[in-house]
KOLMAR-389661 format. One record per atom (N, C-alpha, C): x, y, z; residue number from 0; atom name; residue in one letter; chain. Coordinates in nm, 2 decimals. Example, Ala and Ser with C-alpha at 12.3 -4.5 7.8 and 13.67 -1.06 7.14 Angstrom:
BEGIN
@c1 1.32	c2 -0.57	c3 0.78	num 0	atome N	residu a	chaine A
@c1 1.23	c2 -0.45	c3 0.78	num 0	atome CA	residu a	chaine A
@c1 1.32	c2 -0.33	c3 0.78	num 0	atome C	residu a	chaine A
@c1 1.28	c2 -0.22	c3 0.71	num 1	atome N	residu s	chaine A
@c1 1.37	c2 -0.11	c3 0.71	num 1	atome CA	residu s	chaine A
@c1 1.29	c2 0.00	c3 0.79	num 1	atome C	residu s	chaine A
//
This chain:
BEGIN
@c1 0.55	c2 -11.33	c3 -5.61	num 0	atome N	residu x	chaine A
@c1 0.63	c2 -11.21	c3 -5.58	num 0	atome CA	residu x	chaine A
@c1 0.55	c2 -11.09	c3 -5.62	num 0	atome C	residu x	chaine A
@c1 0.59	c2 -10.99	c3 -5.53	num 1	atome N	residu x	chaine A
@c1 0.43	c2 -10.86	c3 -5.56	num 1	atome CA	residu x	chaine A
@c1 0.54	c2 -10.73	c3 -5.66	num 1	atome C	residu x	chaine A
@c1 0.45	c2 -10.68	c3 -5.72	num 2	atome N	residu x	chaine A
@c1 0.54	c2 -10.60	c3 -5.81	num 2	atome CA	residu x	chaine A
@c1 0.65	c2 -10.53	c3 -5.82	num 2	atome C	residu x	chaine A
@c1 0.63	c2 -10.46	c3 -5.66	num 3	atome N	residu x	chaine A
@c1 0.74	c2 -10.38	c3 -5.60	num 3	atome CA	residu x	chaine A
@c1 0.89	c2 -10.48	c3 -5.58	num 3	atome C	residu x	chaine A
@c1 0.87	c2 -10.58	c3 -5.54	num 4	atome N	residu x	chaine A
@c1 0.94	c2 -10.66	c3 -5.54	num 4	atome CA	residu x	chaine A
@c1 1.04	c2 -10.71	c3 -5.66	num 4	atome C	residu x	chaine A
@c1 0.93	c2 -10.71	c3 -5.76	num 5	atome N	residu x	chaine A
@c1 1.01	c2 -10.76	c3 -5.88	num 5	atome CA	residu x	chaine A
@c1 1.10	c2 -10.64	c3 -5.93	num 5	atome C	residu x	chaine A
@c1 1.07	c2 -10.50	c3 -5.90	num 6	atome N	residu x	chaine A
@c1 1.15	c2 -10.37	c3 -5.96	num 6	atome CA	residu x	chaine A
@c1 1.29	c2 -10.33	c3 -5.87	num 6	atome C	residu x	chaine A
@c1 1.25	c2 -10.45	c3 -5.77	num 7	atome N	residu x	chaine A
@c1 1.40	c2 -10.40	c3 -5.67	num 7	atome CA	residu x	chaine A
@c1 1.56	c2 -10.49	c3 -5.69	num 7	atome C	residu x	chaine A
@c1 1.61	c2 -10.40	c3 -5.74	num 8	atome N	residu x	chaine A
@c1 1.72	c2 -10.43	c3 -5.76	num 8	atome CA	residu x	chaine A
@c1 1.80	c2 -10.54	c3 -5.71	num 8	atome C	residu x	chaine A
@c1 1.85	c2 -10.67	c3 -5.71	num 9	atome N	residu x	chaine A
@c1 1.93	c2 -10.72	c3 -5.59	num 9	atome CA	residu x	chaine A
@c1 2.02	c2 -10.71	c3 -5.52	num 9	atome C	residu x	chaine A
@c1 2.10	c2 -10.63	c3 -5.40	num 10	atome N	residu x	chaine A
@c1 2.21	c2 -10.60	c3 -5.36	num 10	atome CA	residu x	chaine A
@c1 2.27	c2 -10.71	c3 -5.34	num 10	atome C	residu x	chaine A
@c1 2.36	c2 -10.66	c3 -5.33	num 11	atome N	residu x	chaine A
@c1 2.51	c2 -10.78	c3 -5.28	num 11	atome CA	residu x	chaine A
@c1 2.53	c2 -10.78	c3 -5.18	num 11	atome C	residu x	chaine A
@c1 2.47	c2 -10.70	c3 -5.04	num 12	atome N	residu x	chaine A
@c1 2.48	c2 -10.78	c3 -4.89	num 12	atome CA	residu x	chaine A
@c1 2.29	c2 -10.71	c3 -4.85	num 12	atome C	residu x	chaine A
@c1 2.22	c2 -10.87	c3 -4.83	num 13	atome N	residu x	chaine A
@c1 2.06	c2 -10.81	c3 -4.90	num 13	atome CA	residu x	chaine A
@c1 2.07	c2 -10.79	c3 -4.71	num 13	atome C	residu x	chaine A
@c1 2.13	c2 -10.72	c3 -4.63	num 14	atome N	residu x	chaine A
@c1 2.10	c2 -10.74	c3 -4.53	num 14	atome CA	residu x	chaine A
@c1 2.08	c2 -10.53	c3 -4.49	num 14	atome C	residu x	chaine A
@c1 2.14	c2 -10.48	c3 -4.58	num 15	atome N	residu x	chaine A
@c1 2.11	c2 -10.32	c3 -4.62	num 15	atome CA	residu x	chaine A
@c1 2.01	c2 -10.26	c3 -4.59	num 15	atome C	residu x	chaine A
@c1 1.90	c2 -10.33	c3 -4.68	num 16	atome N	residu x	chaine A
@c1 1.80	c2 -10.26	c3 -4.68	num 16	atome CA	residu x	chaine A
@c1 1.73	c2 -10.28	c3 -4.53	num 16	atome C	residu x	chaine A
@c1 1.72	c2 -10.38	c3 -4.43	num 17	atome N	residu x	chaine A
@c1 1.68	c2 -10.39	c3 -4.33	num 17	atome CA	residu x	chaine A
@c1 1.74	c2 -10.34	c3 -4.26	num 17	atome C	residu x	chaine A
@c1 1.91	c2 -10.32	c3 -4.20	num 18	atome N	residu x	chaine A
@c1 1.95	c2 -10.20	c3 -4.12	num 18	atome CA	residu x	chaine A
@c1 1.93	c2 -10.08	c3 -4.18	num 18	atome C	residu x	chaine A
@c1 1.89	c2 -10.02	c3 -4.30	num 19	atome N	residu x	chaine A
@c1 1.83	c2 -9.92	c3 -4.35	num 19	atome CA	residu x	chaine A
@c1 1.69	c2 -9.84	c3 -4.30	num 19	atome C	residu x	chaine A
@c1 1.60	c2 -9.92	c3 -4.30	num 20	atome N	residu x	chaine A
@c1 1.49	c2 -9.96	c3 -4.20	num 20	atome CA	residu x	chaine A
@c1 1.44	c2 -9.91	c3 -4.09	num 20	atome C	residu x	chaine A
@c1 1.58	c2 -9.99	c3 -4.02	num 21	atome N	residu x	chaine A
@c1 1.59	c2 -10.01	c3 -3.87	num 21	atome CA	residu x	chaine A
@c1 1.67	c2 -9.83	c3 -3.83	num 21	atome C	residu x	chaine A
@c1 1.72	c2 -9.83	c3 -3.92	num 22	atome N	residu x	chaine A
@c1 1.79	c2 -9.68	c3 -3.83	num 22	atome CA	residu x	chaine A
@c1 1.70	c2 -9.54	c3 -3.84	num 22	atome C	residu x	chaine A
@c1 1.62	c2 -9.58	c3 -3.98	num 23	atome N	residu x	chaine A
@c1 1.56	c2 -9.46	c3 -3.99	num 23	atome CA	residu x	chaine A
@c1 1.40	c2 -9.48	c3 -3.83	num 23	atome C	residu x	chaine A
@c1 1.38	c2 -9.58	c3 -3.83	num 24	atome N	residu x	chaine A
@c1 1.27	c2 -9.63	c3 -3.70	num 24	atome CA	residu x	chaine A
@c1 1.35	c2 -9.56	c3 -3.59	num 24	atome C	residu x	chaine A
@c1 1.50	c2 -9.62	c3 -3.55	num 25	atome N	residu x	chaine A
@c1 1.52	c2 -9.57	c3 -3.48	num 25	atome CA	residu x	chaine A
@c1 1.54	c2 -9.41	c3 -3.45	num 25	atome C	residu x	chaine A
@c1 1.57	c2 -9.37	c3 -3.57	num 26	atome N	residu x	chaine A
@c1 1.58	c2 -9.21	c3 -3.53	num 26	atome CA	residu x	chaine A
@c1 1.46	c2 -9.17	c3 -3.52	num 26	atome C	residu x	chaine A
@c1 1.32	c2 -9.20	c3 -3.56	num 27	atome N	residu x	chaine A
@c1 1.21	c2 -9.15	c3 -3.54	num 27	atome CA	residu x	chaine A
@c1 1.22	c2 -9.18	c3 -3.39	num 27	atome C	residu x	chaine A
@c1 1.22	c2 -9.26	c3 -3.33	num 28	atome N	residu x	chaine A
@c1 1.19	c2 -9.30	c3 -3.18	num 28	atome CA	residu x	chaine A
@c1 1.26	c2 -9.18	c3 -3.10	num 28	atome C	residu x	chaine A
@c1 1.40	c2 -9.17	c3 -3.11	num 29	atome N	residu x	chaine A
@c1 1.48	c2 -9.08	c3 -3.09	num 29	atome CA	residu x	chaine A
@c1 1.46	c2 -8.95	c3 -3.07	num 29	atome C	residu x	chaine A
@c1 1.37	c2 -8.93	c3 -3.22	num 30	atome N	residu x	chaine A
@c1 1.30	c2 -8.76	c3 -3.20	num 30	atome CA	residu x	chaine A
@c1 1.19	c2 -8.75	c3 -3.10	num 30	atome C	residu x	chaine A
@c1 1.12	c2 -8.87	c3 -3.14	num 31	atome N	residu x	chaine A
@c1 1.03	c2 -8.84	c3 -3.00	num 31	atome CA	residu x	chaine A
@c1 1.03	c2 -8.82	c3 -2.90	num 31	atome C	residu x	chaine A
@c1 1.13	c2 -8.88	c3 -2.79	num 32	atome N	residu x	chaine A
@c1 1.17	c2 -8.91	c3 -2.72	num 32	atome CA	residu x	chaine A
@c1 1.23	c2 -8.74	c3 -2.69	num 32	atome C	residu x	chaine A
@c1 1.36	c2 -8.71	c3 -2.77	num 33	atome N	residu x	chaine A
@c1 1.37	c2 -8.57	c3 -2.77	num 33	atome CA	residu x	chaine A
@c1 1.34	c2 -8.48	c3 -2.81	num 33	atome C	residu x	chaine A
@c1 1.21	c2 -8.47	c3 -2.84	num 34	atome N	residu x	chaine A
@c1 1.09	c2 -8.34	c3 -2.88	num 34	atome CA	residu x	chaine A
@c1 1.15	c2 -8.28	c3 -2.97	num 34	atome C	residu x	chaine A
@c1 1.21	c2 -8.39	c3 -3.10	num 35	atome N	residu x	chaine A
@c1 1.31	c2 -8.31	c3 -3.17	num 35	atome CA	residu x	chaine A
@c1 1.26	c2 -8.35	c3 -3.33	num 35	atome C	residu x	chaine A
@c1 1.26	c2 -8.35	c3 -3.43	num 36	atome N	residu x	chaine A
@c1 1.25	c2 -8.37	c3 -3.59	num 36	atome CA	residu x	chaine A
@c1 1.38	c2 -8.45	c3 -3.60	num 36	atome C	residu x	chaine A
@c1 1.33	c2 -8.56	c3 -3.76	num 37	atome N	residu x	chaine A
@c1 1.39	c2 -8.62	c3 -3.84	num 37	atome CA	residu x	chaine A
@c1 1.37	c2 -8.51	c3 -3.97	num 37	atome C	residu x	chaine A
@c1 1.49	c2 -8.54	c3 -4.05	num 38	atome N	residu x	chaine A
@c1 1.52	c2 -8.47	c3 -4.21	num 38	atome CA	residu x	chaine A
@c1 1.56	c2 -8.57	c3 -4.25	num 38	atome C	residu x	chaine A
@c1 1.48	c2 -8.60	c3 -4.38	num 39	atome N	residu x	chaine A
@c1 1.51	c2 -8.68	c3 -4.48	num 39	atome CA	residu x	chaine A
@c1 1.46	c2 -8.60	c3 -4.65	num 39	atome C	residu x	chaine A
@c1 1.49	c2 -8.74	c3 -4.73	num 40	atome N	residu x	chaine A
@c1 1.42	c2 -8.69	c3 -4.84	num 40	atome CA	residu x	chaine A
@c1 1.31	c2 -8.75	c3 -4.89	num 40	atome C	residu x	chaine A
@c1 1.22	c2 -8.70	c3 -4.97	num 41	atome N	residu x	chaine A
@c1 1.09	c2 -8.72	c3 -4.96	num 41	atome CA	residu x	chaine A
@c1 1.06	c2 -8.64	c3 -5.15	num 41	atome C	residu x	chaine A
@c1 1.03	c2 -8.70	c3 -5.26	num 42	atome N	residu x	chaine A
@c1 0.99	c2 -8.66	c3 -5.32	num 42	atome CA	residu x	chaine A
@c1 1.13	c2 -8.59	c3 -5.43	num 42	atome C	residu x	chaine A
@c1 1.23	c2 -8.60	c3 -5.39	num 43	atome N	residu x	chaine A
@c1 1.34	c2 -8.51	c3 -5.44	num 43	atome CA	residu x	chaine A
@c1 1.34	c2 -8.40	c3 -5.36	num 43	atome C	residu x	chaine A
@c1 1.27	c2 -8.37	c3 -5.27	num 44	atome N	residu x	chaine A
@c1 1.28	c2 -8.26	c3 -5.16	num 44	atome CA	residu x	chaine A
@c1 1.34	c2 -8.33	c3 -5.03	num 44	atome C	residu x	chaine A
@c1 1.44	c2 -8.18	c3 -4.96	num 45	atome N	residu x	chaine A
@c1 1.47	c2 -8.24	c3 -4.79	num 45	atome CA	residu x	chaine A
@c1 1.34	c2 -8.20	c3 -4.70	num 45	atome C	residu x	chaine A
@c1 1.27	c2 -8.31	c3 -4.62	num 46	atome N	residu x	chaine A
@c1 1.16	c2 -8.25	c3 -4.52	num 46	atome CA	residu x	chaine A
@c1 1.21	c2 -8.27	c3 -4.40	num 46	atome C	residu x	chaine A
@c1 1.14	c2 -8.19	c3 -4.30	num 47	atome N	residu x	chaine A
@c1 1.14	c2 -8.22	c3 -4.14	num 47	atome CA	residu x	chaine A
@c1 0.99	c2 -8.30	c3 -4.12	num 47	atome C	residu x	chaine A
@c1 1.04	c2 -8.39	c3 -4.05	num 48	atome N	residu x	chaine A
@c1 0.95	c2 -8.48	c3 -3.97	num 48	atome CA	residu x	chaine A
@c1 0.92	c2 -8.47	c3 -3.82	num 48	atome C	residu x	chaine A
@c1 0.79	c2 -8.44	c3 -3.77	num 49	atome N	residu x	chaine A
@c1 0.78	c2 -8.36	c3 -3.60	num 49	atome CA	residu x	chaine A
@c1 0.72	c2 -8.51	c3 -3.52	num 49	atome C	residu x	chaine A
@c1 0.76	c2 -8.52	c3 -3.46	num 50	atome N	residu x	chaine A
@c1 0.71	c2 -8.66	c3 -3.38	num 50	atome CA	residu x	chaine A
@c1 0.55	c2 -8.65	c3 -3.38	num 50	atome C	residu x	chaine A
@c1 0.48	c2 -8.57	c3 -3.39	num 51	atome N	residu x	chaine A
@c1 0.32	c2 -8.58	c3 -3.39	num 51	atome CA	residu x	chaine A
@c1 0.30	c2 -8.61	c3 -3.52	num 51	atome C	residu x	chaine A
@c1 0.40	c2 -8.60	c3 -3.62	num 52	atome N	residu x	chaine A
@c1 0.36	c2 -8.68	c3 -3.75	num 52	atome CA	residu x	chaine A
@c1 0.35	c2 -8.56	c3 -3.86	num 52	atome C	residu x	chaine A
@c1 0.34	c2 -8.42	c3 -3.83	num 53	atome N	residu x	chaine A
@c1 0.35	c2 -8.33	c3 -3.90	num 53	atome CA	residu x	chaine A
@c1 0.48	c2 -8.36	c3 -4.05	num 53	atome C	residu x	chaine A
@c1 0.50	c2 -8.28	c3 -4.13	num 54	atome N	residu x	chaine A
@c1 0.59	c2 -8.31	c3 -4.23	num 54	atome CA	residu x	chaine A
@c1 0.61	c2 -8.16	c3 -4.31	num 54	atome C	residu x	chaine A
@c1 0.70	c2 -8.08	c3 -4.30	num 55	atome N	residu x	chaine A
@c1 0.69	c2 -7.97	c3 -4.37	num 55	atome CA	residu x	chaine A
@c1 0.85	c2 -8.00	c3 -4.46	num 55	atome C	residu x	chaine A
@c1 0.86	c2 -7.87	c3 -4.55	num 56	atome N	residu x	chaine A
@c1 1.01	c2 -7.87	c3 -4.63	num 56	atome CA	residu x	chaine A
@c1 1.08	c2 -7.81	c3 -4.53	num 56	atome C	residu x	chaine A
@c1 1.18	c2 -7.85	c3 -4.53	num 57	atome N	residu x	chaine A
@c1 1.30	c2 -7.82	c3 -4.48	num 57	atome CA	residu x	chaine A
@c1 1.32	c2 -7.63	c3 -4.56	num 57	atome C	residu x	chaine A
@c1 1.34	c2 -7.63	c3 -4.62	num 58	atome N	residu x	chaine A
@c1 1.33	c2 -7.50	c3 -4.67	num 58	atome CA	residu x	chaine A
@c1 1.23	c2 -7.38	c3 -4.71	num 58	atome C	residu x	chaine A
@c1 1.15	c2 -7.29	c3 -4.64	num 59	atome N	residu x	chaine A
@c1 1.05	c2 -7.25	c3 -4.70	num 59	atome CA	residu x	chaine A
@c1 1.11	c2 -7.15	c3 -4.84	num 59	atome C	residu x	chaine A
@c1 1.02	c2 -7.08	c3 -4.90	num 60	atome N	residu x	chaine A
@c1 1.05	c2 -6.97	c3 -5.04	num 60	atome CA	residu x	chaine A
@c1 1.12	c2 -6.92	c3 -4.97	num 60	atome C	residu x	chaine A
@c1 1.12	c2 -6.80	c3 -4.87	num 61	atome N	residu x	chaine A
@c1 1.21	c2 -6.71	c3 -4.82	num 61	atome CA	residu x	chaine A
@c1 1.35	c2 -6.73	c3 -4.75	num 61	atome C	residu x	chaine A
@c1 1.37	c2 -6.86	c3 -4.70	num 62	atome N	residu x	chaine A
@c1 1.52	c2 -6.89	c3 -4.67	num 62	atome CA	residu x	chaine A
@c1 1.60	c2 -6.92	c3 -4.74	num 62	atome C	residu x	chaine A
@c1 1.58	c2 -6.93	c3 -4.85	num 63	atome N	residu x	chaine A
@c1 1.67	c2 -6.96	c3 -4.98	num 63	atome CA	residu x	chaine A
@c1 1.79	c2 -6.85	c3 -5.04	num 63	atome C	residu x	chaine A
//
């Protein structure tokens, strides 16, 4: 068993983490497809994700 593995918690339907996965894949596909960004989190920060793989914060200093 490889480390990461041993620190992950067990859920009670272990089928989560793979539709977990699968949706976030699919929304990347999604954006591409519509020349559009994913927002997630990343670090304790919200970021945009640009289909060419770019990654900035969702918020710069001045929109706050």
């Amino acid at each position: 068993m490889s480390e990461t593995q041993k620190n992950v918690p067990k859920r009670k339907f272990g089928w989560v983490d793979k539709w977990v996965k699968m949706t976030g894949d699919r929304a990347r596909i999604d954006a591409k497809a519509n020349n559009t960004y994913i927002v997630y989190e990343k670090n304790g920060e919200l970021v945009k994700e640009f289909p060419n793989g770019d990654i900035e914060p969702l918020y710069n200093d001045g929109d706050r």
